[in-house]
C-alpha positions in Angstrom: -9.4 -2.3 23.4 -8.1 -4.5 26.0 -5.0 -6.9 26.5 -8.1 -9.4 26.9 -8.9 -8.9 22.9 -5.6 -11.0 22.1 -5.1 -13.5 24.3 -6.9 -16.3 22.5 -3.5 -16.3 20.3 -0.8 -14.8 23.4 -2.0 -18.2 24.7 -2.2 -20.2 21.5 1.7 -19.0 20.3 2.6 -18.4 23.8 3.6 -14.9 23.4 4.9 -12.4 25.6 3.5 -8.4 25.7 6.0 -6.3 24.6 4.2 -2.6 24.3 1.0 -1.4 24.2 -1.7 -2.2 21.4 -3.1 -0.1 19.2 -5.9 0.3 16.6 -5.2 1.1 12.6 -7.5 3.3 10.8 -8.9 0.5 9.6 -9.8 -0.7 13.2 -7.3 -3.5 12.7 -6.0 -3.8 16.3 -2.4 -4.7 17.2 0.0 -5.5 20.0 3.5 -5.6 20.0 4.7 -9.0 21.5 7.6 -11.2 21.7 7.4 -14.9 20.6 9.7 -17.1 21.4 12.0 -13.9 22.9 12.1 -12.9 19.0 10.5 -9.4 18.1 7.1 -9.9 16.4 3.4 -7.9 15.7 0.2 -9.2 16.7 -2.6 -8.6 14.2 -6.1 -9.0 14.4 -6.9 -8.0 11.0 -10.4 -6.3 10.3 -12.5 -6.0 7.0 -10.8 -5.7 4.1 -7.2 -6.1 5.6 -7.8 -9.9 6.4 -7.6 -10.7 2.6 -4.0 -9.6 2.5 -2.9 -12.1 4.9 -2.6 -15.3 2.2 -0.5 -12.9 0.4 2.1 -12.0 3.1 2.5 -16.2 3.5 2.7 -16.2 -0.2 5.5 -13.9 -0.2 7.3 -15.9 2.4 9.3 -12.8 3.8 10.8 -12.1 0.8 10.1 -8.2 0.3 7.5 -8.3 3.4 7.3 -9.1 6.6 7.8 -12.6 7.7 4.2 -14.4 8.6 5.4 -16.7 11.6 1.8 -17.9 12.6 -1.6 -17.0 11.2 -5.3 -18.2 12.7 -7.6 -15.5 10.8 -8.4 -13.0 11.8 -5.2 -13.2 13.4 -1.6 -12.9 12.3 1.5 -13.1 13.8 4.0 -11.1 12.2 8.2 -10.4 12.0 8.4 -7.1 13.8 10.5 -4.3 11.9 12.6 -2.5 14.5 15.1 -0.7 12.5 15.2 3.1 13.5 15.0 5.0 9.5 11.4 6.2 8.4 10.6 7.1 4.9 8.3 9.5 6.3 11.3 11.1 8.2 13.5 10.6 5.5 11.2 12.2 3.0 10.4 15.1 5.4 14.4 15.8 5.9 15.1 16.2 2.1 15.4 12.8 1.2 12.9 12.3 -1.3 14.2 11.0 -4.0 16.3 8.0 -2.1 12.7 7.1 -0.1 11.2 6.7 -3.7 14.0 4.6 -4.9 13.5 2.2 -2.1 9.5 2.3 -2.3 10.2 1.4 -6.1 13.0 -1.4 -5.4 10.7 -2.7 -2.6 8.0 -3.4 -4.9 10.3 -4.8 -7.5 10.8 -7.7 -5.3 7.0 -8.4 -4.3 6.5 -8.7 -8.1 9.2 -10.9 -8.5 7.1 -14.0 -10.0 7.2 -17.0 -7.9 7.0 -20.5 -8.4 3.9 -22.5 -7.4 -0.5 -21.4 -7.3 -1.4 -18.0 -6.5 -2.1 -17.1 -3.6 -6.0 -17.1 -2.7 -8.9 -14.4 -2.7 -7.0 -11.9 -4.7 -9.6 -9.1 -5.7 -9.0 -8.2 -9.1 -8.6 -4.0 -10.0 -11.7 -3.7 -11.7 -13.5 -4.9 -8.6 -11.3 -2.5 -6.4 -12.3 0.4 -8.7 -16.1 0.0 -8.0 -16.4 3.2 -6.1 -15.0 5.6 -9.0 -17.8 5.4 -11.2 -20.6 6.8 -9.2 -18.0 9.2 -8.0 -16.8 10.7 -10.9 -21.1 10.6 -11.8 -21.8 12.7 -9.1 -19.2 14.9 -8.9 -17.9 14.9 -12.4 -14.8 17.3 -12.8 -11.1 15.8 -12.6 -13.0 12.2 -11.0 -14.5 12.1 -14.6 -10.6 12.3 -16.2 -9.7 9.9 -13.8 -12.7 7.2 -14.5 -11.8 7.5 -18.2 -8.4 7.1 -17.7 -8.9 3.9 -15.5 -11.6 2.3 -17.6 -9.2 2.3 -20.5 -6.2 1.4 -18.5 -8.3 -1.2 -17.2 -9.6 -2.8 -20.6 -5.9 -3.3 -21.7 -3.7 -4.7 -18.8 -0.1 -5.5 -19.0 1.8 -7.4 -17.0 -0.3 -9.5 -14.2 1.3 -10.3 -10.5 -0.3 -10.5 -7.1 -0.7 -6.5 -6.0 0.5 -5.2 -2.5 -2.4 -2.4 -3.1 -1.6 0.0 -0.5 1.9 1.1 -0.3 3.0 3.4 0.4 5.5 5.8 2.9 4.6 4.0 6.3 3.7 0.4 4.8 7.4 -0.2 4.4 9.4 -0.3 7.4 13.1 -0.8 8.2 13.9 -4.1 9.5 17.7 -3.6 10.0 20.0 -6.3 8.1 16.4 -7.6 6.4 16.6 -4.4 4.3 13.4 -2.3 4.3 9.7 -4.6 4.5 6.4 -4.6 3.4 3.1 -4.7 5.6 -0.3 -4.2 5.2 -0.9 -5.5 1.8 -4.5 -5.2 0.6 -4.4 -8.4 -1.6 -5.2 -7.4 -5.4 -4.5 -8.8 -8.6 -3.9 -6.9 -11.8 -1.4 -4.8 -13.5 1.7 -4.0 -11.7 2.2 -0.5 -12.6 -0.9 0.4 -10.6 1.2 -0.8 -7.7 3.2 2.4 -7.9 0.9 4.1 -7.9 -0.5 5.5 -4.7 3.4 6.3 -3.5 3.2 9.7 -5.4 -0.2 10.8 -3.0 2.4 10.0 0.3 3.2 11.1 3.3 1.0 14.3 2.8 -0.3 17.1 0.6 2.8 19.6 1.4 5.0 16.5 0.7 3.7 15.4 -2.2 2.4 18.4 -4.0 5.4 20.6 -3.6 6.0 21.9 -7.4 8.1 19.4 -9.4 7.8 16.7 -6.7 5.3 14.7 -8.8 7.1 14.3 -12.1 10.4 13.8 -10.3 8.7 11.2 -8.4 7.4 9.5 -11.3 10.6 9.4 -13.7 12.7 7.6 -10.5 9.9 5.6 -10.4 9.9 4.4 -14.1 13.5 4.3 -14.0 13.7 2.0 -11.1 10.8 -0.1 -12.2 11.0 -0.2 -16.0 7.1 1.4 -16.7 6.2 3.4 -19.8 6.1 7.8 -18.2 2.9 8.0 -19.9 1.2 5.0 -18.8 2.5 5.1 -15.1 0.9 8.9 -14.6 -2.4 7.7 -16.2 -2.9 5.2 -13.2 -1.3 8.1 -10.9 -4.6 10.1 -12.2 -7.1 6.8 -11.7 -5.5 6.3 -8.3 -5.5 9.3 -6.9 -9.3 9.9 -8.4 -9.9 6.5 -6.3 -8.6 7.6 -3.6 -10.6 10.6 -3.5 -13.7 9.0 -4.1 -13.5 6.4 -0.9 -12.8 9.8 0.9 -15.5 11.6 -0.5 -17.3 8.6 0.1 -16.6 9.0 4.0 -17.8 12.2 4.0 -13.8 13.4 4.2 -11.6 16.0 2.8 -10.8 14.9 -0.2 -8.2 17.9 -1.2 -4.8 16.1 -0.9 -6.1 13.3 -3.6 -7.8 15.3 -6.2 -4.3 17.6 -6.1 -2.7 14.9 -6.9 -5.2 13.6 -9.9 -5.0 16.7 -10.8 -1.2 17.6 -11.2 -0.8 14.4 -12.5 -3.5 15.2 -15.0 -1.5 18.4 -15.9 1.4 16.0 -16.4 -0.2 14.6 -19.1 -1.6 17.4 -20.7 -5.0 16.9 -20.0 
């Protein structure tokens, strides 16, 4: 990767380099740039991260990341410079305050919004596709956590526009903004599966430190206003999907099938 990959749009928004680029693990690649002397992110979005950019202009900075210019595959994004971390903050002890503001960030994406939705949303039983010949093959806690999401997704509640993704390090401080999101994957579907994916983050150790998982999820329900019962069934199908793109990869899959399955103990299944 080269400066040369983003100049098409340094020289379309006349940017300046600001930092060194970089590549997602979603081979997304990114350079930190200053437009107009402001902060910003340079994005040229690959694969499936391209559909979330109609949702970040939908949400018109409110809760994410302002979009100041977008040419797909490229986007040019408000750049969070704020020094706090929920990864840090997590890692120091913090836990339960970097879960409030994951929930509370997500409250506001979900805030419903005047106007058309915005386009290409991929609706969750779409995004599930790879769970069923997972939990097939491999049977086991992927088999709970089919049969949990097939019923959850028969029988949906409360529709909005989903970030799909966030998590830890998809929400970043952006000082007197409060704290963003960034990387949304652009879904449509229940909200409580929104939450879900926060209880697999930042890592195993994290994450699956006894009683971490059930105090996670009661701040979340608190904060957010979702049914215990219901929120830890689509911790189960989320984690299961998780593991099954993984598995899928030819990956570890440890860390999410933990987490299916002390969410799955949760439950008492």
């Amino acid at each position: 990767m080269t400066r040369d990959d983003f100049e098409p749009w340094m020289t379309l928004w006349r940017l300046e380099p600001d930092g060194e680029p970089f590549t997602t693990r979603f081979k997304s690649r990114l350079a930190p740039v200053r437009a107009a002397g402001t902060p910003a992110m340079l994005k040229i979005a690959q694969g499936e991260e391209r559909r979330g950019a109609p949702l970040m202009a939908w949400w018109a900075g409110d809760g994410a990341a302002r979009v100041l210019d977008w040419d797909d595959p490229a986007i040019l994004l408000e750049r969070a410079t704020g020094e706090r971390s929920l990864v840090a903050m997590t890692r120091a002890g913090e836990d339960e305050a970097a879960t409030r503001i994951l929930s509370q960030a997500l409250l506001r994406l979900h805030t419903e919004r005047p106007g058309p939705l915005p386009a290409h949303l991929t609706p969750l039983p779409e995004w599930f596709a790879a769970l069923p010949p997972a939990a097939e093959r491999h049977g086991g806690i992927l088999a709970t956590s089919w049969r949990l999401a097939r019923e959850l997704l028969r029988t949906p509640r409360d529709l909005r526009p989903l970030h799909g993704d966030l998590h830890h390090e998809n929400v970043l401080d952006a000082g007197a903004r409060g704290w963003l999101a960034i990387d949304p994957k652009g879904l449509f579907g229940e909200r409580g599966f929104d939450y879900a994916f926060m209880t697999c983050t930042p890592d195993l150790e994290t994450a699956g430190a006894p009683g971490v998982l059930a105090r996670r999820a009661r701040i979340v329900c608190a904060e957010a206003g979702l049914e215990l019962e219901r929120y830890l069934r689509w911790v189960v199908a989320c984690a299961g999907l998780s593991a099954s793109w993984t598995l899928g990869e030819g990956e570890d899959a440890t860390p999410a099938l933990t987490i299916a399955r002390l969410a799955a103990a949760e439950l008492g299944l």
